[in-house]
C-alpha positions in Angstrom: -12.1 -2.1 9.1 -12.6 -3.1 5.6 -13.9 -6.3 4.4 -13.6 -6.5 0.7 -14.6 -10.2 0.9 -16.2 -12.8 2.0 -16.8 -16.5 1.4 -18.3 -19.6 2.3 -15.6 -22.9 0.8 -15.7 -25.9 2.9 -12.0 -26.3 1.8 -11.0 -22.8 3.2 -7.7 -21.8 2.2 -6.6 -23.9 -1.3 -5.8 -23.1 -5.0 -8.5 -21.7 -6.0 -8.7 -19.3 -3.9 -5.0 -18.1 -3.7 -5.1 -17.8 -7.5 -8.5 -16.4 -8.1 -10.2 -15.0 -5.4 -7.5 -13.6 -3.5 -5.4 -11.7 -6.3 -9.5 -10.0 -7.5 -10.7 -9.1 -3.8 -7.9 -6.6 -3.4 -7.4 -7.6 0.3 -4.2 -7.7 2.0 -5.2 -10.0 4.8 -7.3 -13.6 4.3 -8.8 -14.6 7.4 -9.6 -18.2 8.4 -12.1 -18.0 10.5 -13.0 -21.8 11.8 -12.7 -23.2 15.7 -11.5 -26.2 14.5 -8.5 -25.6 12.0 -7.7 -22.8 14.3 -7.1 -24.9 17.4 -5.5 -28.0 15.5 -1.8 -26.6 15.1 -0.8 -29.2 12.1 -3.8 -28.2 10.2 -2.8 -24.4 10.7 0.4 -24.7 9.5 -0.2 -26.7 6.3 -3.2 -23.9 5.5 0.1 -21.0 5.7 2.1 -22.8 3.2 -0.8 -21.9 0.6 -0.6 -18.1 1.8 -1.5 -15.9 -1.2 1.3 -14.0 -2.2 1.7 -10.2 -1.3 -0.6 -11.5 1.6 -1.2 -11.7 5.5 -2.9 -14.8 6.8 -5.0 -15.0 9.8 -6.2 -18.7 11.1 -8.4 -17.9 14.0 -11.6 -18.8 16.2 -15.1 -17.3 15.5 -14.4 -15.4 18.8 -11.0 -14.5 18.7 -12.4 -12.9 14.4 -15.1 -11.0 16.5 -13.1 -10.1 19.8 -9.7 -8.4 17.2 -12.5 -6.8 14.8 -14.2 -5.2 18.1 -11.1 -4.1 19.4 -10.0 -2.2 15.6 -6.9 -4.6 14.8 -8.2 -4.5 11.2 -9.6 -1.6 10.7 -6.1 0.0 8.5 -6.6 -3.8 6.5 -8.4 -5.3 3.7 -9.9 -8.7 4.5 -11.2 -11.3 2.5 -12.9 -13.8 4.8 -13.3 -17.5 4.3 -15.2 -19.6 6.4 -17.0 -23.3 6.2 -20.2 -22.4 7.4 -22.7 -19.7 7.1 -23.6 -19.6 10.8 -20.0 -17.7 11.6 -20.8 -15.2 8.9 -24.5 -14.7 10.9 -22.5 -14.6 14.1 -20.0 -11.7 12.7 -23.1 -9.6 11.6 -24.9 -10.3 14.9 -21.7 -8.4 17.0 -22.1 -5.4 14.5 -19.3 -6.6 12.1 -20.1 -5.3 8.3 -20.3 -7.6 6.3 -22.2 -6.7 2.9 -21.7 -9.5 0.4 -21.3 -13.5 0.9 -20.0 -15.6 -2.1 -21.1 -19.1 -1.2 -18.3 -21.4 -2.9 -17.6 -24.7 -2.7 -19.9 -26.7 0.1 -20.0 -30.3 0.8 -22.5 -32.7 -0.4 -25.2 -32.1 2.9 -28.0 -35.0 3.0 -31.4 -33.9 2.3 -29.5 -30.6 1.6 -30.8 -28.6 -1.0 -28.7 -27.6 -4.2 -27.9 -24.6 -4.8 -25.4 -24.9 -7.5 -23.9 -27.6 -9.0 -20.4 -27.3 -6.0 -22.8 -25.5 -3.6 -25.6 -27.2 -1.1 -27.5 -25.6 2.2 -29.3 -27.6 4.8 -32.6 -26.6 6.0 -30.3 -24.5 8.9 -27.8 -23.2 6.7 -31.1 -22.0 3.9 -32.6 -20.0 7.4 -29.5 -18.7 8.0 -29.2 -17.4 4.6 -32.3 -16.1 4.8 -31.5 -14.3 8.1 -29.0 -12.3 6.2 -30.5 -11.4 3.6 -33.0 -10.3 5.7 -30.1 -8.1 7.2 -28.9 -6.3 4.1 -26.4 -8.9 3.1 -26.3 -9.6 -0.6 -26.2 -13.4 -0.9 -24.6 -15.6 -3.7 -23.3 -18.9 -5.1 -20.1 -18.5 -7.6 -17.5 -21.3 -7.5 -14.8 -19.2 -9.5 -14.9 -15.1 -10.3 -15.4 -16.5 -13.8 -18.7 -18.3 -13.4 -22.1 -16.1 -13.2 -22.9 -14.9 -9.7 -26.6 -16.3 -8.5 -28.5 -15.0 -6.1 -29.1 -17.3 -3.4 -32.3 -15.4 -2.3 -34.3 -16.7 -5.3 -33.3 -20.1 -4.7 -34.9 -20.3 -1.4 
């Protein structure tokens, strides 16, 4: 298995990504990973049109991501893995998946949220889970485009 990214964009699959981050991560798979989108058949099909090019798309559940990396389906792959939340990327790296790196992207607006950059915000939960993995080896940061400066979201906590 080889993830070569990972991301937090409470948009998921969109422009930015398919033109930016997905030609620079080298992956040949983006995975989805959100309960929701995954079970809600119109949203899952609107989210393939925007399929990178050159690229595999997987939209799938938090368990179904965790039950297909256990079992080795990606282990030949590279994956760059967008999610909403940080709690799913806590929940891979609790069932042993290796996940090094988190780009936190594009986040809503959360109410008495802290900012972390100006597209990027963390609730008090999301800021402890963040904390849990760096506390796990997991280098965190906030970069809305590969152009923009990456900043460590350890010294903003």
């Amino acid at each position: 298995m080889s993830i070569v990214m990972t991301r937090i964009d409470n948009r998921l699959l969109h422009g930015i990504i398919v033109t930016q981050w997905a030609p620079m991560s080298g992956a040949n798979r983006v995975m989805v990973i959100d309960d929701k989108v995954a079970n809600d058949d119109i949203a899952k099909a609107s989210m393939r049109l925007a399929r990178p090019a050159g690229m595999a798309v997987s939209i799938i559940t938090e368990e179904t991501a965790i039950n297909n990396f256990k079992q080795g389906k990606y282990d030949r792959e590279k994956v760059f893995i967008i999610v909403k939340e940080p709690e799913t990327i806590l929940h891979l790296v609790e069932n042993k998946i290796s996940i090094t790196k988190l780009i936190v992207g594009g986040t809503v607006v959360k109410e008495g949220g802290k900012q972390l950059s100006p597209r990027a915000y963390a609730t008090q939960a999301n800021a402890e889970t963040y904390q849990d993995l760096i506390k796990r080896g997991v280098e965190v940061v906030t970069q809305f485009v590969p152009a923009d400066k990456a900043q460590n979201v350890a010294e903003m906590l």
